[in-house]
Chimera marker file (.cmm) of the C-alpha trace (Angstrom):
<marker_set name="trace">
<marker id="1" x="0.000" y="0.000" z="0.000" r="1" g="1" b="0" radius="0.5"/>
<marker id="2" x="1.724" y="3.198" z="-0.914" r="1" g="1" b="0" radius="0.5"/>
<marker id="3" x="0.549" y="6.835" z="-1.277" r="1" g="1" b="0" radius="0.5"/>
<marker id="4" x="2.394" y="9.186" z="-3.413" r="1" g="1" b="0" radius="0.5"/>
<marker id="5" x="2.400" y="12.879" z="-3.892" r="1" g="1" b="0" radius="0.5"/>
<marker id="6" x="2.912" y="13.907" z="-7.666" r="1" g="1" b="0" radius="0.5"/>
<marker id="7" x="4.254" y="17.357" z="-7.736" r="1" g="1" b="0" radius="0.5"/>
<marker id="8" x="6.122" y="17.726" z="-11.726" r="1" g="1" b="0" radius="0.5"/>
<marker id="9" x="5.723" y="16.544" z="-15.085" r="1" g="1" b="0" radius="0.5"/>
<marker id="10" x="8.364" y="14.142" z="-14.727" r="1" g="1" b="0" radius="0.5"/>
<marker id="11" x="6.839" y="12.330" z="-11.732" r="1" g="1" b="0" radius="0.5"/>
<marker id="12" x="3.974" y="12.090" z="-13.562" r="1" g="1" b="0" radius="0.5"/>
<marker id="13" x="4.929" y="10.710" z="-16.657" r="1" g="1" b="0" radius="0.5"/>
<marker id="14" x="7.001" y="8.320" z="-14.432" r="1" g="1" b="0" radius="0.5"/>
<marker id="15" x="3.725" y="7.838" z="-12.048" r="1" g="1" b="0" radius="0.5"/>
<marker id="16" x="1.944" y="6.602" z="-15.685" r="1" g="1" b="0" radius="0.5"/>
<marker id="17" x="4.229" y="4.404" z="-16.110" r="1" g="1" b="0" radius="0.5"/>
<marker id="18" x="3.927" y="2.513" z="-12.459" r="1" g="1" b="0" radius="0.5"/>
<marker id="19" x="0.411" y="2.678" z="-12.542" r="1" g="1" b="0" radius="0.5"/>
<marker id="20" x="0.099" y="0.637" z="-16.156" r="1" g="1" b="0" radius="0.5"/>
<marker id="21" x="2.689" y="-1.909" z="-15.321" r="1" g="1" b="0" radius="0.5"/>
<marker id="22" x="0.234" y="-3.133" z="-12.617" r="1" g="1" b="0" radius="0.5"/>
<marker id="23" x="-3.021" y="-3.191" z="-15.289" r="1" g="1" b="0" radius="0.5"/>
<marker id="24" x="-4.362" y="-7.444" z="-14.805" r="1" g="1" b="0" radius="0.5"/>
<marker id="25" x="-8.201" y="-6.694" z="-15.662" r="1" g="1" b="0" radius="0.5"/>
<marker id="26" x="-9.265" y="-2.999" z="-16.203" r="1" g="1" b="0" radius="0.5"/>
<marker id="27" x="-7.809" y="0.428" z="-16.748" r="1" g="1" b="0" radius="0.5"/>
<marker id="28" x="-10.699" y="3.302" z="-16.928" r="1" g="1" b="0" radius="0.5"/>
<marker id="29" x="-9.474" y="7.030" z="-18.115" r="1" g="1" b="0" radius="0.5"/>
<marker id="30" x="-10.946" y="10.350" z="-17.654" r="1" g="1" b="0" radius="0.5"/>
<marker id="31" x="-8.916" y="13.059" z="-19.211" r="1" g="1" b="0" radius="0.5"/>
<marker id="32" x="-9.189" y="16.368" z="-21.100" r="1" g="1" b="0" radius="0.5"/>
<marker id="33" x="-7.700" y="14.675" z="-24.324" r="1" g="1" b="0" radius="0.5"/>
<marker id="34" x="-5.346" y="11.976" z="-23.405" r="1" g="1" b="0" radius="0.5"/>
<marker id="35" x="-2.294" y="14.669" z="-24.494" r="1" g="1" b="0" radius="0.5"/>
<marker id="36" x="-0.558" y="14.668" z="-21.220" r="1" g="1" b="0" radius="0.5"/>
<marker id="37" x="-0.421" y="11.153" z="-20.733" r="1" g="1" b="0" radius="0.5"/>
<marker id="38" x="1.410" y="10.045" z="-23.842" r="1" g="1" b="0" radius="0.5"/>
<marker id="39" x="-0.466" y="6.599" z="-24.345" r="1" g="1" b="0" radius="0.5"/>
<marker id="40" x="1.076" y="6.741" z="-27.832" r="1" g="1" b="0" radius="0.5"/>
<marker id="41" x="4.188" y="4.621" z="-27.082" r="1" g="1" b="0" radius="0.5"/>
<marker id="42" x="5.033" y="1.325" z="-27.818" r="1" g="1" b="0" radius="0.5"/>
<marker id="43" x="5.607" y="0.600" z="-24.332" r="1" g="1" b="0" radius="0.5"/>
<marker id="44" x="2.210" y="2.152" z="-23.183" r="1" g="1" b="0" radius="0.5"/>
<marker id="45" x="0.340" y="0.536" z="-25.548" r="1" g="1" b="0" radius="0.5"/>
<marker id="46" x="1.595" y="-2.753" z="-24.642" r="1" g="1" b="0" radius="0.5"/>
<marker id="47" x="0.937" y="-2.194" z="-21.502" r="1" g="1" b="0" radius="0.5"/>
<marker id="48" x="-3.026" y="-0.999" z="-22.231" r="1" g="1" b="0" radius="0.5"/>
<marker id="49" x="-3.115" y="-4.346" z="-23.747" r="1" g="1" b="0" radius="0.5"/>
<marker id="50" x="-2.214" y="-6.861" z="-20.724" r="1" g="1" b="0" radius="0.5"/>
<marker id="51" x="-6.143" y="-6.405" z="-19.412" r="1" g="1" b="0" radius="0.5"/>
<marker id="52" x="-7.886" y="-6.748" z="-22.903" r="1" g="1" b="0" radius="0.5"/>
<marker id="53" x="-6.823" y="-9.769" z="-23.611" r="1" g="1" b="0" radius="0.5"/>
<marker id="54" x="-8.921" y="-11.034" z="-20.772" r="1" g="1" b="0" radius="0.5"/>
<marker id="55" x="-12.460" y="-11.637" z="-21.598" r="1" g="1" b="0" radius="0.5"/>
<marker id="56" x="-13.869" y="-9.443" z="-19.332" r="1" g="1" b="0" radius="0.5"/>
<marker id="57" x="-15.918" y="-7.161" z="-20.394" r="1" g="1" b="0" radius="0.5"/>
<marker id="58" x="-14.958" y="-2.795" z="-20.355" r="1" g="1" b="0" radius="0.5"/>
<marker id="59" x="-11.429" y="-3.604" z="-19.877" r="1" g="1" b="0" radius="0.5"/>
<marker id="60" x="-10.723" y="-0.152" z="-21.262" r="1" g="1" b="0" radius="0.5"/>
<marker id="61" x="-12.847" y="2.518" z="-20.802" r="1" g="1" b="0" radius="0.5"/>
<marker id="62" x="-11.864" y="6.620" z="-21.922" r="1" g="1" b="0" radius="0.5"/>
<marker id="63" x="-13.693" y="9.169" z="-20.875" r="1" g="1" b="0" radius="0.5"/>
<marker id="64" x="-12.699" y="12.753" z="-22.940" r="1" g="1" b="0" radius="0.5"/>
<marker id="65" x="-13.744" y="16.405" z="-22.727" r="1" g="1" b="0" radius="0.5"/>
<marker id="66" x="-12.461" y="16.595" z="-26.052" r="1" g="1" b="0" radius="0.5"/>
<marker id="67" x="-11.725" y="13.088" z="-28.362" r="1" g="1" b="0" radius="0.5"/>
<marker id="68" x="-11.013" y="15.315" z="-31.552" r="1" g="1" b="0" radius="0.5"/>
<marker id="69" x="-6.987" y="14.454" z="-30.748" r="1" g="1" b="0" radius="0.5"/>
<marker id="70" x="-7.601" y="10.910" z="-29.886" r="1" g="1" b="0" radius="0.5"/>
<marker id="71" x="-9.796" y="10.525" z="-33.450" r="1" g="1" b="0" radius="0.5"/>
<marker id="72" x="-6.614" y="12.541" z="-35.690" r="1" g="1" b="0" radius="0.5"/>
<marker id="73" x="-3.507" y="12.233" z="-33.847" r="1" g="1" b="0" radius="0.5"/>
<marker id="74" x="-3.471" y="9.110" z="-31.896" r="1" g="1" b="0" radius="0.5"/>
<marker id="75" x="-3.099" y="5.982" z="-34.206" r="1" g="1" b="0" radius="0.5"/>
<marker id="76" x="-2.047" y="3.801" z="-31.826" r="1" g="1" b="0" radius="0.5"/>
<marker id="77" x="-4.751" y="4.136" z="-29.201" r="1" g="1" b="0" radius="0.5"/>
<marker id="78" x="-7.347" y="3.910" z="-31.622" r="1" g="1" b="0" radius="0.5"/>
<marker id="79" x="-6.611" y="1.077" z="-33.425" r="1" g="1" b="0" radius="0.5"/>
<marker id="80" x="-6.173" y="-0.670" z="-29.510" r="1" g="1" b="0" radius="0.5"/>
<marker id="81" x="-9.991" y="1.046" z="-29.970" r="1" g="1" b="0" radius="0.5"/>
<marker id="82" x="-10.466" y="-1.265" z="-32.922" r="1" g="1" b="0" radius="0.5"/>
<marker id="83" x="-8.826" y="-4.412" z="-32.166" r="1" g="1" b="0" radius="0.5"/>
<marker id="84" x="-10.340" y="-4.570" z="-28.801" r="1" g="1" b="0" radius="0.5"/>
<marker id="85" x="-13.781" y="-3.396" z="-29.694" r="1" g="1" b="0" radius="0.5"/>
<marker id="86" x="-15.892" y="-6.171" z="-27.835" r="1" g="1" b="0" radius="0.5"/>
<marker id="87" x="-14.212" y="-4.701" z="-24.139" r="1" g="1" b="0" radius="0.5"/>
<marker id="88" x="-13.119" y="-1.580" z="-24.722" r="1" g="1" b="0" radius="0.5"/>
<marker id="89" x="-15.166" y="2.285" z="-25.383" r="1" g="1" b="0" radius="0.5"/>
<marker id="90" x="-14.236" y="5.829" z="-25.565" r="1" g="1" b="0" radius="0.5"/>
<marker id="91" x="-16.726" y="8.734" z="-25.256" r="1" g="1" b="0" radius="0.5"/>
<marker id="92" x="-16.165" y="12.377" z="-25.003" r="1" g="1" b="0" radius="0.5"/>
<marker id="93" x="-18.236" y="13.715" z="-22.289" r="1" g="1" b="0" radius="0.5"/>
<marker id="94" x="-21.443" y="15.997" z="-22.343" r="1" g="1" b="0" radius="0.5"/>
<marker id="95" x="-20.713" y="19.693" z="-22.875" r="1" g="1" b="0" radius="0.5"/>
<marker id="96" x="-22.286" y="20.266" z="-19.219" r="1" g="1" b="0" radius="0.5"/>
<marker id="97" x="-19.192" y="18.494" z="-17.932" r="1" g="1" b="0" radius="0.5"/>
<marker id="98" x="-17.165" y="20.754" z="-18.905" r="1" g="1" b="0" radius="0.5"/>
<marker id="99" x="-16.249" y="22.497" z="-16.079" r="1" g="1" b="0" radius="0.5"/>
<marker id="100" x="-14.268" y="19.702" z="-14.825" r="1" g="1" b="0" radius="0.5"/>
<marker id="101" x="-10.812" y="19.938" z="-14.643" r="1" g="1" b="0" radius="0.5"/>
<marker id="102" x="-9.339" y="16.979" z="-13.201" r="1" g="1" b="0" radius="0.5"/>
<marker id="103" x="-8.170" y="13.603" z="-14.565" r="1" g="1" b="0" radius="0.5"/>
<marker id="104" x="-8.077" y="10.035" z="-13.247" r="1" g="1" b="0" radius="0.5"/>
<marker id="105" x="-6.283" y="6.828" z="-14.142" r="1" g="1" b="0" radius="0.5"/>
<marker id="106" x="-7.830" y="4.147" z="-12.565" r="1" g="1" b="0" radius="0.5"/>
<marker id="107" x="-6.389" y="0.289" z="-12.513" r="1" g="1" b="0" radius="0.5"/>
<marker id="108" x="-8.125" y="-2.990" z="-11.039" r="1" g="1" b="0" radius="0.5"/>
<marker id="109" x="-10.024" y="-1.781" z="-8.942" r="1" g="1" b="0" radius="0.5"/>
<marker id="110" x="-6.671" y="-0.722" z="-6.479" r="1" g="1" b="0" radius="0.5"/>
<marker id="111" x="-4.658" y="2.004" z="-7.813" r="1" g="1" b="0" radius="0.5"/>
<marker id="112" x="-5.394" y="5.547" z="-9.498" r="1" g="1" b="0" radius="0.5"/>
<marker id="113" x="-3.651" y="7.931" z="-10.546" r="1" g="1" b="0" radius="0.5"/>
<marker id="114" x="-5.420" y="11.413" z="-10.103" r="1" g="1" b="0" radius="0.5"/>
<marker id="115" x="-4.485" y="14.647" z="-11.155" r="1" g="1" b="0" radius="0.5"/>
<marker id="116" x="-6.577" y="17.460" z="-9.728" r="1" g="1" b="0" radius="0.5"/>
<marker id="117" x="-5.978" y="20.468" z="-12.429" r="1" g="1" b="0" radius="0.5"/>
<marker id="118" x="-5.530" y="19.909" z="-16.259" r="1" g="1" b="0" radius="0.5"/>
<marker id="119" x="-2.680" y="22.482" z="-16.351" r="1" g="1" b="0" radius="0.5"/>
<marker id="120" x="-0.982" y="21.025" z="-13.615" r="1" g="1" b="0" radius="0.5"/>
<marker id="121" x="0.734" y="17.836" z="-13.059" r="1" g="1" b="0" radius="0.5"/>
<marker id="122" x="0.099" y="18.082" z="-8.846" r="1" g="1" b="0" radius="0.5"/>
<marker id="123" x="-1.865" y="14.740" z="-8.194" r="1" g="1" b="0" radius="0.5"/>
<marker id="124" x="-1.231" y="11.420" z="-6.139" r="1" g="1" b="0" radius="0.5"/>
<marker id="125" x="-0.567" y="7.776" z="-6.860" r="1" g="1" b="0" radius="0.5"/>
<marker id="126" x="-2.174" y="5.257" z="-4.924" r="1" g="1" b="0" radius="0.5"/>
<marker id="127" x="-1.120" y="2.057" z="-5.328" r="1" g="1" b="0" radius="0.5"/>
<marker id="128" x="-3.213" y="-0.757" z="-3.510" r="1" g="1" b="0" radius="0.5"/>
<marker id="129" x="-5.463" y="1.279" z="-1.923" r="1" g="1" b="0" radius="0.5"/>
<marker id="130" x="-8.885" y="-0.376" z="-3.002" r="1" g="1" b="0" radius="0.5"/>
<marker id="131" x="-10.812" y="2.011" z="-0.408" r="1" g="1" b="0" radius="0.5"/>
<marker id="132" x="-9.074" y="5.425" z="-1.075" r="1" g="1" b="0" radius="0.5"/>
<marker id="133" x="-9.334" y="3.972" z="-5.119" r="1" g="1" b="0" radius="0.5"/>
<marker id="134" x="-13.305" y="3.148" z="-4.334" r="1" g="1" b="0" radius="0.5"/>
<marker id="135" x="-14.964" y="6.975" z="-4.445" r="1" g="1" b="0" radius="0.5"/>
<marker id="136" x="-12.899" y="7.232" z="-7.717" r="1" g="1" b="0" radius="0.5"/>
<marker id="137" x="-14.087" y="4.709" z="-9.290" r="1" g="1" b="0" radius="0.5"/>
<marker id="138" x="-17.928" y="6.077" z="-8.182" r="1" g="1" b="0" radius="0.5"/>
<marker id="139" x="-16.847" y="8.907" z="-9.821" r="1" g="1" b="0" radius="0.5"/>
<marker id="140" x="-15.963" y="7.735" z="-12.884" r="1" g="1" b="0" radius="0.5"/>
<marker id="141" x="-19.067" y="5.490" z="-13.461" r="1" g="1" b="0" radius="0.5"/>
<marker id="142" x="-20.767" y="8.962" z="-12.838" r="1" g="1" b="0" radius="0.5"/>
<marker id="143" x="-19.202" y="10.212" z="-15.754" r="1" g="1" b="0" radius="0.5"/>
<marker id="144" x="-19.433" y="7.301" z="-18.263" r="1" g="1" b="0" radius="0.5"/>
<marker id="145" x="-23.078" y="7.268" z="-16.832" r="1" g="1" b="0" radius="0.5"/>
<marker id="146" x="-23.638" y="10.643" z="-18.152" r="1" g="1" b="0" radius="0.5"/>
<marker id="147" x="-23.321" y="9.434" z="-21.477" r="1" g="1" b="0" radius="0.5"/>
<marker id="148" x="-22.053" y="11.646" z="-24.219" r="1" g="1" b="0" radius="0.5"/>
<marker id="149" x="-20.664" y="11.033" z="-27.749" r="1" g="1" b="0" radius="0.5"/>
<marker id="150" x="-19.034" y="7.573" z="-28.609" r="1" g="1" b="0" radius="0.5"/>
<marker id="151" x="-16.083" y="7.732" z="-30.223" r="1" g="1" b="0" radius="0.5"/>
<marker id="152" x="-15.363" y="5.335" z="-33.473" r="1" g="1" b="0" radius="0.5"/>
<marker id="153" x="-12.266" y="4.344" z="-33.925" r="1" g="1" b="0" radius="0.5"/>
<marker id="154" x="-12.405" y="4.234" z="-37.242" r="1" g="1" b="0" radius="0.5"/>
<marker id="155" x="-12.657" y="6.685" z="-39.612" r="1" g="1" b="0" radius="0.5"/>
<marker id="156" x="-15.485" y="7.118" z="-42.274" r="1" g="1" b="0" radius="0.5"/>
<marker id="157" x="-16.352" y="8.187" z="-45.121" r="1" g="1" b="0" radius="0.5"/>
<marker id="158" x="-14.526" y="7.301" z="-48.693" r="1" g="1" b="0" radius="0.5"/>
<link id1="1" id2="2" r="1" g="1" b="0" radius="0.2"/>
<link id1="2" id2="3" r="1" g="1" b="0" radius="0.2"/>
<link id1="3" id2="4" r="1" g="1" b="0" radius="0.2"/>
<link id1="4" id2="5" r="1" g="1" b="0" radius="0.2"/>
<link id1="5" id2="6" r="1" g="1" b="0" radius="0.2"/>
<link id1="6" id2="7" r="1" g="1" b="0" radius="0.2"/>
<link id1="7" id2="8" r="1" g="1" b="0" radius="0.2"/>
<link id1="8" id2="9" r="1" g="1" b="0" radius="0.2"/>
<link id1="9" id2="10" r="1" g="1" b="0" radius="0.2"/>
<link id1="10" id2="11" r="1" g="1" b="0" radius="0.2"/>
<link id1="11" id2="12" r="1" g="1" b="0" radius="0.2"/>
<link id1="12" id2="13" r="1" g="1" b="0" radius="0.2"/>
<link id1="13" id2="14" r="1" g="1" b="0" radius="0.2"/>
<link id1="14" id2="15" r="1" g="1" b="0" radius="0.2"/>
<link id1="15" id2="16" r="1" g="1" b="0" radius="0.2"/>
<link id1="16" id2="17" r="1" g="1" b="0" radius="0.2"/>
<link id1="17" id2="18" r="1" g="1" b="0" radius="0.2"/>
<link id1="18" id2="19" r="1" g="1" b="0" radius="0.2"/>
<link id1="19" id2="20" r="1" g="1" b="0" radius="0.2"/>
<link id1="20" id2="21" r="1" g="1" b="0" radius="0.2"/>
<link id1="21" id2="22" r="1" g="1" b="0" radius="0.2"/>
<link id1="22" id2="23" r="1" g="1" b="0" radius="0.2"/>
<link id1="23" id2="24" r="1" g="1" b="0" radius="0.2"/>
<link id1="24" id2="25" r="1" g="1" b="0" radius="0.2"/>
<link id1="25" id2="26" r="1" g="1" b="0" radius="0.2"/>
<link id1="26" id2="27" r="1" g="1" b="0" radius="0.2"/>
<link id1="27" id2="28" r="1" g="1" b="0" radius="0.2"/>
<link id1="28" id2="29" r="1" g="1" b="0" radius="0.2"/>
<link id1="29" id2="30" r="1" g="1" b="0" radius="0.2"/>
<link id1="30" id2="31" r="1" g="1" b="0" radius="0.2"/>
<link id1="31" id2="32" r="1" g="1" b="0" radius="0.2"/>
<link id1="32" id2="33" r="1" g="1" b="0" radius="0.2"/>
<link id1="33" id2="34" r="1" g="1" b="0" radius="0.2"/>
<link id1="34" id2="35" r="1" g="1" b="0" radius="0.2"/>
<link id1="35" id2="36" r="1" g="1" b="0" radius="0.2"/>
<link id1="36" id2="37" r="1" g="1" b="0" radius="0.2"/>
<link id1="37" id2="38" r="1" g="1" b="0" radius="0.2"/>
<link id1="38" id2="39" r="1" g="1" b="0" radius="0.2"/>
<link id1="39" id2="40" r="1" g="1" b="0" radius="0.2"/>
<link id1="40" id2="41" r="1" g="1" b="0" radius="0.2"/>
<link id1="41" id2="42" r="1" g="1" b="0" radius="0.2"/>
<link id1="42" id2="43" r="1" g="1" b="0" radius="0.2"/>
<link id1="43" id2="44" r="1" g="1" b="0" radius="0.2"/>
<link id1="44" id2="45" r="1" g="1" b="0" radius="0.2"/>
<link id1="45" id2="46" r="1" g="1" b="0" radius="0.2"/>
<link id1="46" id2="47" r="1" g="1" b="0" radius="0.2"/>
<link id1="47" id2="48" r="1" g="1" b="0" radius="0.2"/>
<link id1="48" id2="49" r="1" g="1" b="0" radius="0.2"/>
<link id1="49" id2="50" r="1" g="1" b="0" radius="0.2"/>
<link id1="50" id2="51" r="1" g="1" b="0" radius="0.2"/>
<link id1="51" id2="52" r="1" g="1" b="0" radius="0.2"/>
<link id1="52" id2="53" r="1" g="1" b="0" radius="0.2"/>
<link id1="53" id2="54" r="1" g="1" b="0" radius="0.2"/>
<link id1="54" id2="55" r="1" g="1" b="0" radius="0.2"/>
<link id1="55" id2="56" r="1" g="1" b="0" radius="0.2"/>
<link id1="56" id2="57" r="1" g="1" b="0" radius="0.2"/>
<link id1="57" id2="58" r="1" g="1" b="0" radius="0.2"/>
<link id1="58" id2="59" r="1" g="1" b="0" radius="0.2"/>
<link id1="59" id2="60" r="1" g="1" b="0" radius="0.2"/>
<link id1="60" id2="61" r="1" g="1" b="0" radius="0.2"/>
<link id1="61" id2="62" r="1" g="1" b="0" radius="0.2"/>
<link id1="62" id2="63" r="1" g="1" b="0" radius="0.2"/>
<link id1="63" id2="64" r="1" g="1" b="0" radius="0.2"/>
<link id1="64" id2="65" r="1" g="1" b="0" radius="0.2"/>
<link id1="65" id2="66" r="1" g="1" b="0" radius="0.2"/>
<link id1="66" id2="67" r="1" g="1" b="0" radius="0.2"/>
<link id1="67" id2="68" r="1" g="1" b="0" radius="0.2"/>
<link id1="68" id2="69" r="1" g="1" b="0" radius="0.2"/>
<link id1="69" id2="70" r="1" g="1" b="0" radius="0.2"/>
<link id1="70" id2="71" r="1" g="1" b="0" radius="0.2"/>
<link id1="71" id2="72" r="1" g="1" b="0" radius="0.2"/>
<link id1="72" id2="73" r="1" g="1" b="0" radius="0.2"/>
<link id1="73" id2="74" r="1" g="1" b="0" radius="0.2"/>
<link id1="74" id2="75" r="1" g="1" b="0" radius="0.2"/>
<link id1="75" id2="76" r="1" g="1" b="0" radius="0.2"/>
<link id1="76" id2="77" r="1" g="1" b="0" radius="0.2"/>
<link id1="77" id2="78" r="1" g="1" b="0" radius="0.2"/>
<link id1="78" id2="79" r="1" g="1" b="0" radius="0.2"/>
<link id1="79" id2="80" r="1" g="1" b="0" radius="0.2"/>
<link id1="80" id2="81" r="1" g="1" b="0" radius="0.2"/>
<link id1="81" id2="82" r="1" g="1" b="0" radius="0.2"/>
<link id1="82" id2="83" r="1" g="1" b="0" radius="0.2"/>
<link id1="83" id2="84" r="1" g="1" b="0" radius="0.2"/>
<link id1="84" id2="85" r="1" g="1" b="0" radius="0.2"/>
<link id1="85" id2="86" r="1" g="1" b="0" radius="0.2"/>
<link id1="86" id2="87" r="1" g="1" b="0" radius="0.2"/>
<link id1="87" id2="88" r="1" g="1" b="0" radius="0.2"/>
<link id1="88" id2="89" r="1" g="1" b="0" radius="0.2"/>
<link id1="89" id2="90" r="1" g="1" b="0" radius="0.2"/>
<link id1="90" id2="91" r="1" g="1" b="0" radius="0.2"/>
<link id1="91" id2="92" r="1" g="1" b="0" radius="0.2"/>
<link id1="92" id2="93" r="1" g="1" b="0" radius="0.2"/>
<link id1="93" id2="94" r="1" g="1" b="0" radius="0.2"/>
<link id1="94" id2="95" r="1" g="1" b="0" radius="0.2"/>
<link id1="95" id2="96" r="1" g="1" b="0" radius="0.2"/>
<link id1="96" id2="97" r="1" g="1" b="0" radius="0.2"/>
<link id1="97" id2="98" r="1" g="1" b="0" radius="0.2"/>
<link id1="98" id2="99" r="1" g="1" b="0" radius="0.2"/>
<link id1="99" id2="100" r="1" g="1" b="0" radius="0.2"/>
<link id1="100" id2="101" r="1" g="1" b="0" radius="0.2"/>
<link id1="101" id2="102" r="1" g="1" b="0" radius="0.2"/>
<link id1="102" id2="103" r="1" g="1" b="0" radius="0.2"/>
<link id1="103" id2="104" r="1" g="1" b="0" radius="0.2"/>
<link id1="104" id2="105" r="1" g="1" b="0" radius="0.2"/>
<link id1="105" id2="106" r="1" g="1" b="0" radius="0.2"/>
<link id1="106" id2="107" r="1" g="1" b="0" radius="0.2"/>
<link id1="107" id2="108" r="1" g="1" b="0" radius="0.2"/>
<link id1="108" id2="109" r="1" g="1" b="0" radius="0.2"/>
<link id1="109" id2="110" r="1" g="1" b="0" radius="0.2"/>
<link id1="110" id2="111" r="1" g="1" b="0" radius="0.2"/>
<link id1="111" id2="112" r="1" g="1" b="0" radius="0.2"/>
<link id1="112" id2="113" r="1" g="1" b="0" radius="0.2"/>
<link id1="113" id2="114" r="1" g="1" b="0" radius="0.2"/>
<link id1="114" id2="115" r="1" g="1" b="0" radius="0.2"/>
<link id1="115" id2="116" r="1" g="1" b="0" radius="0.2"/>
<link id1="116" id2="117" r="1" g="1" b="0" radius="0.2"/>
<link id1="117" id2="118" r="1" g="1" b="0" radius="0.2"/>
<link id1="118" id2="119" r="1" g="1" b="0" radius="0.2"/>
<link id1="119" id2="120" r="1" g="1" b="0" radius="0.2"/>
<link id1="120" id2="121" r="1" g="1" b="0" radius="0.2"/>
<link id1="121" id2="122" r="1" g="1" b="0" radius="0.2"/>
<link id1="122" id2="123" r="1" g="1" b="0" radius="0.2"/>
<link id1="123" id2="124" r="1" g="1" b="0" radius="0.2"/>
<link id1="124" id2="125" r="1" g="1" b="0" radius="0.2"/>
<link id1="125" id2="126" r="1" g="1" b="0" radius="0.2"/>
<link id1="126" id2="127" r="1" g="1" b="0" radius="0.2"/>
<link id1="127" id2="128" r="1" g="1" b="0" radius="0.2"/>
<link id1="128" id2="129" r="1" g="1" b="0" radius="0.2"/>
<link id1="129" id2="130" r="1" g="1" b="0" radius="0.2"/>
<link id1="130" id2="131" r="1" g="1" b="0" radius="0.2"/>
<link id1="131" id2="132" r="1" g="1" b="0" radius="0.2"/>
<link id1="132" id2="133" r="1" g="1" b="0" radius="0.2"/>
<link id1="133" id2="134" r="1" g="1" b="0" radius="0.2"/>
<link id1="134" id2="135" r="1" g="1" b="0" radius="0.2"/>
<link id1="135" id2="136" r="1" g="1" b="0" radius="0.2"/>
<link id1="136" id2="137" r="1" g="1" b="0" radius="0.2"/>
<link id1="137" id2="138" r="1" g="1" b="0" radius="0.2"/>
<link id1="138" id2="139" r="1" g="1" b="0" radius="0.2"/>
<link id1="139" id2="140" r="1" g="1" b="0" radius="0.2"/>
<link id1="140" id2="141" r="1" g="1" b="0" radius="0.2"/>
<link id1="141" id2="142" r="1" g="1" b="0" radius="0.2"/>
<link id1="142" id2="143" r="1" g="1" b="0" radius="0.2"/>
<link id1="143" id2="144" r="1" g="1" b="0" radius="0.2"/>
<link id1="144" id2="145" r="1" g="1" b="0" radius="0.2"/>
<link id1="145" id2="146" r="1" g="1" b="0" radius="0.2"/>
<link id1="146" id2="147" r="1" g="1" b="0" radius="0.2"/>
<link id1="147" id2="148" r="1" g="1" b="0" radius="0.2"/>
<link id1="148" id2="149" r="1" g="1" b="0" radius="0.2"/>
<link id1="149" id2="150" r="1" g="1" b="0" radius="0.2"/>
<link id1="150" id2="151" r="1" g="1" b="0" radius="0.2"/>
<link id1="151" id2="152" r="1" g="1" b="0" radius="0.2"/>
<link id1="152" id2="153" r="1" g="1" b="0" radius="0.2"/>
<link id1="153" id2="154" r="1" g="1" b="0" radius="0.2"/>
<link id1="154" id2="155" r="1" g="1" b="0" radius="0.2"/>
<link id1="155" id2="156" r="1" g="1" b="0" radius="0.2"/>
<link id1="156" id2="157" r="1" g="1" b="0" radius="0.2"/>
<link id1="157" id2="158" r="1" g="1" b="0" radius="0.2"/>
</marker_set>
């Protein structure tokens, strides 16, 4: 059980990193656009892709204010999208969650990563903390809850 104080950039990019290396079943994602946490590695995606090879179902789960960057700059993520279709969804939020301006990382059900201001990389890591992780994870299923605009990871048209 460890609590952790993230107070630069660094940290958390490092802090990412931790937190993904532990992802068995689930990792669940609410973020502005997914730009700060650079999920378009090699590395990163492999590790987004330990829990969907389970069966299980919403492995991965993002939640967006904004997906336009996921949908035109982020090939990586969204093919994981595609491949992964049956346990995996993205959404961009409702406009009247906008306000928010915090982001979470949450992992099976025991670790998060939450960073309280989208300009700012001050946040904590909590790893094995099911009950600090549990109002969290209310949270998010708030959001998803809220519904929004499902994001295709594909692109149409001709």
């Amino acid at each position: 059980m460890s609590r952790e104080l993230i107070n630069s950039w660094i940290e958390y990019q490092s802090a990412i990193d931790r937190i993904l290396a532990l992802a068995c079943r689930q990792v669940w994602i609410y973020d502005e656009d997914l730009g700060m946490l650079h999920l378009e590695t090699p590395e990163r995606i492999a590790a987004l892709t330990a829990p969907l090879a389970s069966l299980q179902p919403d492995c991965l789960r993002i939640a967006l204010r904004n997906s336009e960057p996921l949908q035109q700059r982020q090939p990586l993520t969204r093919r994981l999208l595609t491949v992964y279709s049956h346990n995996s969804a993205a959404q961009q939020t409702p406009e009247q969650l906008g306000h928010l301006r915090d982001s979470m990382m949450l992992v099976d059900d025991a670790h998060a990563l939450v960073r309280f201001d989208r300009n700012q990389p001050r946040g904590k890591l909590l790893i094995d903390e099911p009950d600090e992780v549990m109002p969290y994870r209310r949270r998010f299923a708030e959001i998803w809850a809220e519904g929004g605009t499902p994001v295709t990871p594909t692109t149409l048209g001709l």
